[in-house]
C-alpha positions in Angstrom: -36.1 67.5 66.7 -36.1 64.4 68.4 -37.0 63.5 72.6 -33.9 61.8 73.4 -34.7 59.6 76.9 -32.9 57.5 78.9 -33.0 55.2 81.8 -30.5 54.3 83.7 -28.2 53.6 87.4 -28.7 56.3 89.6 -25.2 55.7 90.2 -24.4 56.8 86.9 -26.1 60.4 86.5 -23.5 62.9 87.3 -21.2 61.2 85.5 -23.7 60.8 82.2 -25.1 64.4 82.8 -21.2 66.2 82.5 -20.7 63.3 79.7 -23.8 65.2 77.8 -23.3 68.7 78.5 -19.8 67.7 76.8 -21.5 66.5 73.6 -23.4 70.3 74.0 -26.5 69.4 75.3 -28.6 72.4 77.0 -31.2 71.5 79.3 -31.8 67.5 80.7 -35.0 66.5 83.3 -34.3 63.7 85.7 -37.0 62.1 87.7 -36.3 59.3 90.3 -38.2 56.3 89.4 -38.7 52.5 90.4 -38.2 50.2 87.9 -39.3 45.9 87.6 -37.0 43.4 85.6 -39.0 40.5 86.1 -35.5 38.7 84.6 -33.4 40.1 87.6 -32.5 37.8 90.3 -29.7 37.9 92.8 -27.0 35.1 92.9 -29.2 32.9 95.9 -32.1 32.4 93.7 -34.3 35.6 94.8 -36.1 38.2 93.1 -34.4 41.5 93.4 -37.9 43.4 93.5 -37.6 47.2 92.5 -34.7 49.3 91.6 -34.2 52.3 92.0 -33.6 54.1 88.5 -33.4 57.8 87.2 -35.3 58.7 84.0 -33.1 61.7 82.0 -35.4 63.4 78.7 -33.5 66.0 76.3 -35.1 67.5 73.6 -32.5 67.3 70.7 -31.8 68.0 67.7 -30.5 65.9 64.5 -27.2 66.4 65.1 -26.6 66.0 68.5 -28.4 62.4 68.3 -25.7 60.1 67.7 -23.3 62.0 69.8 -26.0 62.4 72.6 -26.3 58.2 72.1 -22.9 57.2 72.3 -22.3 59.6 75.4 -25.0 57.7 77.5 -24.0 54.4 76.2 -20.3 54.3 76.9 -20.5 56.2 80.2 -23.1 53.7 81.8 -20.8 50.8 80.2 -17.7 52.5 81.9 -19.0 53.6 85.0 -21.7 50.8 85.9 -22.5 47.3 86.0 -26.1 47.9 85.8 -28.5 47.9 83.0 -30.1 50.5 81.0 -32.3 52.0 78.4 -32.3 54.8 75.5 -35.2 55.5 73.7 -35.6 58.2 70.7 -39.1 59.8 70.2 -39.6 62.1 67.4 -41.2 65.9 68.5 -43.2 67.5 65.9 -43.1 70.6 67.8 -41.2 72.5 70.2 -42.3 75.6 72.3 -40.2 77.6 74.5 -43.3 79.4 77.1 -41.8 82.6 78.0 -40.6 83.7 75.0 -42.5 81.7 72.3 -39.6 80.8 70.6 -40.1 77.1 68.4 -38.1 75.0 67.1 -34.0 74.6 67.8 -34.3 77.7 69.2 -37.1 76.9 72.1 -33.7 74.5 73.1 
């Protein structure tokens, strides 16, 4: 089981979240962030300051990884000219609270 996150346009999420639940993906959190490229400067020679960003976390499992990857990747490449970032976190354990279910079956 793996925490699959990713940051990314706000201008891309409805298009990465159908993209996802395509590849059979669940359950996905967003949360509306700010984020700093201190490399980022618009074309006059200015700091762009903060952008504004959305955060998505899935828990996943082995084999929806790769698929789960490449969804996010070539639908932010497709549909913005912005940036972006995937990280994958391993997750010893997973806990579904209301019916104690663990494991690929808590997702």
């Amino acid at each position: 089981m793996n925490t699959l996150m990713a940051i990314i346009s706000h201008h891309c999420l409805d298009e990465v979240r159908t993209a996802l639940i395509e590849q059979g993906l669940r359950g996905l959190t967003v949360t509306e962030i700010k984020r700093y490229d201190f490399r980022q400067y618009r074309s006059d020679g200015n700091r762009i300051g903060w952008i504004r960003a959305v955060k998505l976390e899935a828990i996943v499992t082995e084999e929806q990884v790769q698929r789960a990857i490449s969804a996010i990747v070539e639908t932010v490449r497709k549909t913005s000219q912005a940036d972006g970032l995937v990280f994958l976190l391993d997750s010893e354990k997973v806990l579904r609270v209301r019916t104690g279910e663990t494991g690929p079956n808590a997702i």
